[in-house]
Backbone as JSON Lines, residues from 0, in Angstrom:
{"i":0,"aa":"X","n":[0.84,-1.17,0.0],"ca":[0.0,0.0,0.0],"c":[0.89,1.23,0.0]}
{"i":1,"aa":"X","n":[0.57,2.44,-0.9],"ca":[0.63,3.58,-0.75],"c":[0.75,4.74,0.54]}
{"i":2,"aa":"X","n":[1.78,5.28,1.24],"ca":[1.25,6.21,3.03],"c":[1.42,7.14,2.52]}
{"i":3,"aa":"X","n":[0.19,8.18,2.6],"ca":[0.59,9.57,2.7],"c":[0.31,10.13,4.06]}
{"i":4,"aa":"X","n":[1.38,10.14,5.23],"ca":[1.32,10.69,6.62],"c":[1.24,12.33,6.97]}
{"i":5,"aa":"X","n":[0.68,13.08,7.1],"ca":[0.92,14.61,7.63],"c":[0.76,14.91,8.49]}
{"i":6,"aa":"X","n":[1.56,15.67,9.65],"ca":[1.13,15.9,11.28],"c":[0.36,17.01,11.35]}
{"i":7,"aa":"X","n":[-0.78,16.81,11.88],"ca":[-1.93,17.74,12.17],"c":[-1.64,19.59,13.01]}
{"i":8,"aa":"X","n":[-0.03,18.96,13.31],"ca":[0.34,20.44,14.4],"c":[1.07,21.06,12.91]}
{"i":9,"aa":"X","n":[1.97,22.19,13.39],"ca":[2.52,23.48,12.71],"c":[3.99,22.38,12.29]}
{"i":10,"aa":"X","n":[4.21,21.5,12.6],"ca":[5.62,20.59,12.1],"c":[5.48,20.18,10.57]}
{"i":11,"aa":"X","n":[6.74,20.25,10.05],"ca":[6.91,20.06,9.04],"c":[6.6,18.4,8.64]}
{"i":12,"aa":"X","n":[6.45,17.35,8.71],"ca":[6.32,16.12,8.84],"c":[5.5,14.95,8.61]}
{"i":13,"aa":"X","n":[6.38,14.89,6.92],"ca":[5.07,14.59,5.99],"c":[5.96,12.98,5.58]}
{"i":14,"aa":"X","n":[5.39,11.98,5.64],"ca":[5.93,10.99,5.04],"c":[5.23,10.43,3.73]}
{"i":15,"aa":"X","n":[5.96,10.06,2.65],"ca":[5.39,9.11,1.43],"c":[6.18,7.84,1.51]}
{"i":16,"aa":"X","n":[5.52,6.52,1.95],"ca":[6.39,5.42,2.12],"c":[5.34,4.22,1.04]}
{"i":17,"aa":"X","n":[6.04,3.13,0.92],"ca":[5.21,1.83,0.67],"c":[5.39,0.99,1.97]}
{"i":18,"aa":"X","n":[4.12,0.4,2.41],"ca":[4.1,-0.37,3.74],"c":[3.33,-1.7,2.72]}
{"i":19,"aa":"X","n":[3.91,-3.1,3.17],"ca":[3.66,-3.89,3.04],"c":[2.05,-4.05,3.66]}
{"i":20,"aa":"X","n":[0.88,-4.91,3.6],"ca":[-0.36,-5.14,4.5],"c":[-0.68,-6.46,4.28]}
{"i":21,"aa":"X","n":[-0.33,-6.81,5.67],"ca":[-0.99,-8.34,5.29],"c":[-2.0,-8.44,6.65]}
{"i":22,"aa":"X","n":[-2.68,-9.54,6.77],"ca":[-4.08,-9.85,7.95],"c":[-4.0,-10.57,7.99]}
{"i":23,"aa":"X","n":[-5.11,-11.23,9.17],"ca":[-5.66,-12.61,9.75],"c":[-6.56,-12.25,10.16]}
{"i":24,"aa":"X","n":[-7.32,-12.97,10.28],"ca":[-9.09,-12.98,10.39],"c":[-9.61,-13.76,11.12]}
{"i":25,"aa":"X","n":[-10.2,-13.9,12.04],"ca":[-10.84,-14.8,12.34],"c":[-12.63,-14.61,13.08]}
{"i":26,"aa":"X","n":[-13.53,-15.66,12.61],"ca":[-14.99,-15.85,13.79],"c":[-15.54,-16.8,14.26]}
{"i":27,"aa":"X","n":[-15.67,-16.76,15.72],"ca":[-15.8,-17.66,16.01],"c":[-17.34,-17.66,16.85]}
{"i":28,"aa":"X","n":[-17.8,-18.75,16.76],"ca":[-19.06,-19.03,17.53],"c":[-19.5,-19.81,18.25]}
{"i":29,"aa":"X","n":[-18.82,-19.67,19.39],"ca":[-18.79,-20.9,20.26],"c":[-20.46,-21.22,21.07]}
{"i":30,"aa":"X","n":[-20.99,-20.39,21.16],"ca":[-22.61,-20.0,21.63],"c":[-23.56,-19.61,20.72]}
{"i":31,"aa":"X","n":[-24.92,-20.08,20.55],"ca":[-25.49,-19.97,19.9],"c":[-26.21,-18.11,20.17]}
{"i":32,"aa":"X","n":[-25.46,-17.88,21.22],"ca":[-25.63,-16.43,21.27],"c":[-24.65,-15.4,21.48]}
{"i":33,"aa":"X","n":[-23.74,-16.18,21.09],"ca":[-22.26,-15.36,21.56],"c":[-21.39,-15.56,19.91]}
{"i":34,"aa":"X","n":[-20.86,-14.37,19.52],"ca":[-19.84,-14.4,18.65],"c":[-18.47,-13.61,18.95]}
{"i":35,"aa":"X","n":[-17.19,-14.09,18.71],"ca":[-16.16,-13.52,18.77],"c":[-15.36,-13.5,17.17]}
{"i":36,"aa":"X","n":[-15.31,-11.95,16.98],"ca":[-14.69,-11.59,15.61],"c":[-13.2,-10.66,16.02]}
{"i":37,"aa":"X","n":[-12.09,-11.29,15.18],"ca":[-10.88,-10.42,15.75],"c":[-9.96,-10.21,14.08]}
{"i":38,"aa":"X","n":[-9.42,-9.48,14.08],"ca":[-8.81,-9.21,12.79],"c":[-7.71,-8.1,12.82]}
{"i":39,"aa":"X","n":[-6.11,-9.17,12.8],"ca":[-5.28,-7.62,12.92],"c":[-4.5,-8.03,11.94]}
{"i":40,"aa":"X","n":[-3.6,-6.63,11.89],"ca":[-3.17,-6.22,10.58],"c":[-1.46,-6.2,10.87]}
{"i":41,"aa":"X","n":[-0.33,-6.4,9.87],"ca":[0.61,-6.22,10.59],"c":[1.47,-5.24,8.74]}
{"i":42,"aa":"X","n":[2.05,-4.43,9.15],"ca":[2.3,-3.22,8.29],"c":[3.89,-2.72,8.17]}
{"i":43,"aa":"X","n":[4.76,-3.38,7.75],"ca":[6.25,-3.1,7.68],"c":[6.81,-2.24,6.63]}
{"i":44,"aa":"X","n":[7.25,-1.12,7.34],"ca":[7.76,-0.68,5.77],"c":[8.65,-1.36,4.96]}
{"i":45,"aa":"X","n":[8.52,-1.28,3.5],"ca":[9.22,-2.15,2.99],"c":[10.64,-1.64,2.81]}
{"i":46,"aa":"X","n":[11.06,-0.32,2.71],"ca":[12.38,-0.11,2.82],"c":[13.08,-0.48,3.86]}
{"i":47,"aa":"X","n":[12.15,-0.94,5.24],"ca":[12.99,-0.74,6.46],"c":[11.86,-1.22,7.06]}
{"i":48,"aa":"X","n":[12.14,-2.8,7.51],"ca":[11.09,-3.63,8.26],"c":[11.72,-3.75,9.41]}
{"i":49,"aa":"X","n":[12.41,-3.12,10.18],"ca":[12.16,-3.13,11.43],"c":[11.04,-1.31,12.09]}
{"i":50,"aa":"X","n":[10.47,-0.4,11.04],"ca":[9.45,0.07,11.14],"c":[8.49,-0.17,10.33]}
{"i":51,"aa":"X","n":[7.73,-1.15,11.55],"ca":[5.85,-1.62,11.23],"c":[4.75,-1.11,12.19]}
{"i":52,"aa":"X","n":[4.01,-1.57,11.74],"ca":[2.48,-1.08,12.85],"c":[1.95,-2.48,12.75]}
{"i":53,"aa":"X","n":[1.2,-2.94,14.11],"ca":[0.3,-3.71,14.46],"c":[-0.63,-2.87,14.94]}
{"i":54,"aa":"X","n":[-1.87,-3.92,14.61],"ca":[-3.03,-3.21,14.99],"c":[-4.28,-4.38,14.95]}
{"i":55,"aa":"X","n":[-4.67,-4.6,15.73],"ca":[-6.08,-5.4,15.97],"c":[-7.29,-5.11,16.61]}
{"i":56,"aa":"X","n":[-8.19,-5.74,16.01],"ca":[-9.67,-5.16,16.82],"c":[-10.66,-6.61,16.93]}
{"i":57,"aa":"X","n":[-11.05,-6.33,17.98],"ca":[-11.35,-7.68,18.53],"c":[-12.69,-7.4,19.52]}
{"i":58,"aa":"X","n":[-14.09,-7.86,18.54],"ca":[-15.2,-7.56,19.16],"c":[-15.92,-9.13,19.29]}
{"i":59,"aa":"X","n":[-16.8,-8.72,20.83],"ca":[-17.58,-10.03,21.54],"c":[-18.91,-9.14,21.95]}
{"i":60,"aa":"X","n":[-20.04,-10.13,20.89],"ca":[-20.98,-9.82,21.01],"c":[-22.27,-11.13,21.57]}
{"i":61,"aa":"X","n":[-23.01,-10.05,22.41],"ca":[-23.71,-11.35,23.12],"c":[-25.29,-11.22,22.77]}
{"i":62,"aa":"X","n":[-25.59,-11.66,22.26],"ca":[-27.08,-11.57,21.7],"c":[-28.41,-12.0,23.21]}
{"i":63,"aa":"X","n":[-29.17,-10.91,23.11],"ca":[-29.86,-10.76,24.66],"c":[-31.16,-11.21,24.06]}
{"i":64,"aa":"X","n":[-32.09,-10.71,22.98],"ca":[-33.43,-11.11,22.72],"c":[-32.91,-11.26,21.1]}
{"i":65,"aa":"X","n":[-34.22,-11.76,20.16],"ca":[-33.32,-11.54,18.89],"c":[-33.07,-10.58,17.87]}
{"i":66,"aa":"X","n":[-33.42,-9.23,18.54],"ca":[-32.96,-8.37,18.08],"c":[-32.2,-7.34,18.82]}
{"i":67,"aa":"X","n":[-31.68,-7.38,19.74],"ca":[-31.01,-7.2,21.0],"c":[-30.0,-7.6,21.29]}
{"i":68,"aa":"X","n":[-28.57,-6.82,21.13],"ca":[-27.18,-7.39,21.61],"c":[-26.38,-6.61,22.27]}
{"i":69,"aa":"X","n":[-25.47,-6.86,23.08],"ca":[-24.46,-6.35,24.11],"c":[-23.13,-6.64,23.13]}
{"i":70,"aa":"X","n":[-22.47,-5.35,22.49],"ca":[-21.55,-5.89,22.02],"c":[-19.98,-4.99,22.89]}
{"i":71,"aa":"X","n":[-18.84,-5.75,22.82],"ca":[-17.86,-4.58,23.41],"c":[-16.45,-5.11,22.31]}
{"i":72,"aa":"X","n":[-15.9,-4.08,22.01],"ca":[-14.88,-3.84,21.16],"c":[-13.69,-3.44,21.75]}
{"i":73,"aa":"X","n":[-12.46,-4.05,21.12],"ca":[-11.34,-3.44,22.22],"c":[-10.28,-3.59,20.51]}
{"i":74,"aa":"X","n":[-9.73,-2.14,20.75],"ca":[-8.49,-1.73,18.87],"c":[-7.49,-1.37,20.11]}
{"i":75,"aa":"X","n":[-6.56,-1.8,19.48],"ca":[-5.01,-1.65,19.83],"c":[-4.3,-1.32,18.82]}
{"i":76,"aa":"X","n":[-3.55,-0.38,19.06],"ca":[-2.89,0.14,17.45],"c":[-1.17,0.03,18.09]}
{"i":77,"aa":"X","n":[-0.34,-0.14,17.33],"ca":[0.95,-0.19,17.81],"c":[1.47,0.07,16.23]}
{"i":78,"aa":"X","n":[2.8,1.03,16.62],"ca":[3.85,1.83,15.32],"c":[5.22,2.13,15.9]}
{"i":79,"aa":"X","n":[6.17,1.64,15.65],"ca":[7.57,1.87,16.23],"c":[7.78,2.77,15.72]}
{"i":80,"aa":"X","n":[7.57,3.51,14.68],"ca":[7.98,4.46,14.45],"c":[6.9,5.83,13.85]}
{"i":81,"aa":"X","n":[6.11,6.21,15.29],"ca":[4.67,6.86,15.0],"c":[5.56,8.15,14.2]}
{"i":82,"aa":"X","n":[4.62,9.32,13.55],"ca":[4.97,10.93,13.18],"c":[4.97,11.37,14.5]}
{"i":83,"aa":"X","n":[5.42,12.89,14.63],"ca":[6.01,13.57,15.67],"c":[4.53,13.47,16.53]}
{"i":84,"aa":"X","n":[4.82,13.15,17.33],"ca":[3.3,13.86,18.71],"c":[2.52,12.84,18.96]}
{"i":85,"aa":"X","n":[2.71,11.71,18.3],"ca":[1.89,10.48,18.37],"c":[2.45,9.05,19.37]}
{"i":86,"aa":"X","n":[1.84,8.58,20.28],"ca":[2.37,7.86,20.99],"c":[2.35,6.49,20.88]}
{"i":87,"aa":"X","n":[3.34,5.66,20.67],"ca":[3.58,4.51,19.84],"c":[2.18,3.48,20.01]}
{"i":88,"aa":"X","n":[1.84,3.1,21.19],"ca":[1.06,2.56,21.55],"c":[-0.66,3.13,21.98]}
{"i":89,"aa":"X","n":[-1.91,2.74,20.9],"ca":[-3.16,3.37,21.39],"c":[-3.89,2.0,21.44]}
{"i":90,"aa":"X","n":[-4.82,2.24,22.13],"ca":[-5.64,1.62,22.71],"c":[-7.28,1.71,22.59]}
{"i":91,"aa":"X","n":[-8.03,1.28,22.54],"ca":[-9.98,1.66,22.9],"c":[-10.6,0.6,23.21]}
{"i":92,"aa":"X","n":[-11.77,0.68,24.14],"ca":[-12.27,-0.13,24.54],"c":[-13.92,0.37,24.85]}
{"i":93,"aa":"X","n":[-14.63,0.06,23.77],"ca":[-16.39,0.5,23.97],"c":[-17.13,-1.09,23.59]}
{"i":94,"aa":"X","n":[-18.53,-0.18,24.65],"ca":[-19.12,-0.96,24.48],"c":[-20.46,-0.22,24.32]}
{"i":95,"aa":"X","n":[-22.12,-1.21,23.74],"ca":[-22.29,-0.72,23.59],"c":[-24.14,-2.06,23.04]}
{"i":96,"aa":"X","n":[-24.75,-1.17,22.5],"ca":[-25.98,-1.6,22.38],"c":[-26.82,-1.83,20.87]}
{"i":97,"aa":"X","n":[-26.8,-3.11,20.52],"ca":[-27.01,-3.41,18.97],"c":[-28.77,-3.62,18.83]}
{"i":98,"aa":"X","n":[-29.49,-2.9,18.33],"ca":[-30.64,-3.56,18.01],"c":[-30.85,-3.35,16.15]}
{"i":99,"aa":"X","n":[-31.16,-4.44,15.94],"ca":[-31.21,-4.76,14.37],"c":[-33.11,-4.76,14.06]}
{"i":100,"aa":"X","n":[-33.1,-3.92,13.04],"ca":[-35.05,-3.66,12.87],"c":[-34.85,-5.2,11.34]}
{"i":101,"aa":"X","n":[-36.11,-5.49,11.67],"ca":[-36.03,-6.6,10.77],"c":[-37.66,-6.31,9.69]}
């Protein structure tokens, strides 16, 4: 893939790189009311693979009536070598309330 990076502050700090993208995927359904979906990404530059990004997101959803679910999501982002102001390691964790109209 193509990066065009620019830092959002007054810094000069613009990158154009090629980053490799590859994934894994996975879902699983161990409950006839429970699903677990996770999918991360791993991103090396190709001039220089010891700077990559990992990043995964990994949601568990629990189905309450049948149109009714409790779902919670947790993204982890990781970059050894973030742009200026950015801190190598981010994190999120929501949760939250699915109703599907049928």
């Amino acid at each position: 893939m193509y990066e065009y990076e620019e830092a959002s502050d007054n810094s000069i700090a613009i990158l154009r790189d090629f980053r490799g993208s590859m994934y894994l995927s996975f879902s699983l359904y161990p409950l006839e009311n429970l699903s677990i979906v996770s999918t991360t990404y791993y991103q090396p530059l190709i001039k220089q693979l010891s700077d990559f990004r990992v990043s995964n997101e990994t949601s568990l959803a629990l189905k309450i009536f049948d149109n009714l679910a409790f779902k919670t999501s947790f993204t982890f982002n990781f970059d050894t070598e973030p742009i200026v102001g950015i801190p190598e390691t981010q994190y999120e964790l929501t949760n939250g309330i699915i109703y599907t109209f049928d």
